[in-house]
C-alpha positions in Angstrom: 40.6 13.8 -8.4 37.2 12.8 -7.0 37.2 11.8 -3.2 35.7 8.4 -3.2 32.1 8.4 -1.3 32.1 7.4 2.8 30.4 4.6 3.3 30.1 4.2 6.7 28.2 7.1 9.6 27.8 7.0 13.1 24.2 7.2 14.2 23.2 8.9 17.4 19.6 6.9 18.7 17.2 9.8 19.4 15.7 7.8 22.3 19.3 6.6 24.2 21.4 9.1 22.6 24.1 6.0 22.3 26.0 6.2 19.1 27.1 3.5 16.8 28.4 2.7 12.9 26.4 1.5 10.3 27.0 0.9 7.1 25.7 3.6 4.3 24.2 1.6 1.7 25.4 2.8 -1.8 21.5 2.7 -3.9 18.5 3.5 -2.2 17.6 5.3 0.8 17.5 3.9 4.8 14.6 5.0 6.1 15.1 3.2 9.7 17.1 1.9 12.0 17.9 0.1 15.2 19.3 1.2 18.1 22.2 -1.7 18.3 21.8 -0.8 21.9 18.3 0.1 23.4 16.4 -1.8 20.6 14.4 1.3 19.4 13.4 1.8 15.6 13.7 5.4 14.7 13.2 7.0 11.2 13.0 9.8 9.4 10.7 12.5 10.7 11.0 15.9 8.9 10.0 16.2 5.4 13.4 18.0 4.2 15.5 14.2 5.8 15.9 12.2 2.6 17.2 9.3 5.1 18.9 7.9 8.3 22.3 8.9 7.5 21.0 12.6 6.6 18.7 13.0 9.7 20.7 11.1 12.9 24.4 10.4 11.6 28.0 11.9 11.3 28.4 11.5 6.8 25.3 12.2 4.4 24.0 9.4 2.0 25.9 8.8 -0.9 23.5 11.6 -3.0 24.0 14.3 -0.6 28.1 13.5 -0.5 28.1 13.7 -4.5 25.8 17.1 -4.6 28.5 18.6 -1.8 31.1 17.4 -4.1 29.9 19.1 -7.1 29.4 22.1 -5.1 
């Protein structure tokens, strides 16, 4: 039986290092967020970060938990 996808990650904010939980979207990609503390935007930076969840939180986007599924 398939474990059903996570659909929440704790972000760390690259400029406060404060952490807090956001919602993983389950289509499309989040390519930014906002510090719910310090107010900063941040985003994706490195080519190989397919989104938010992948590059600054805790659980990978919904695509990246189904390919580590399959795996």
């Amino acid at each position: 039986m398939d474990s059903p996808i996570v659909t929440k990650s704790i972000l760390q904010c690259p400029e406060c290092c404060s952490k807090y939980t956001e919602r993983i979207l389950l289509k499309g990609k989040t390519l930014s967020s906002r510090c719910v503390f310090c107010s900063a935007v941040f985003e994706i930076t490195e080519p190989h970060q397919c989104c938010i969840y992948c590059a600054y939180g805790n659980v990978p986007c919904p695509e990246k938990q189904n390919k580590i599924k399959k795996q």
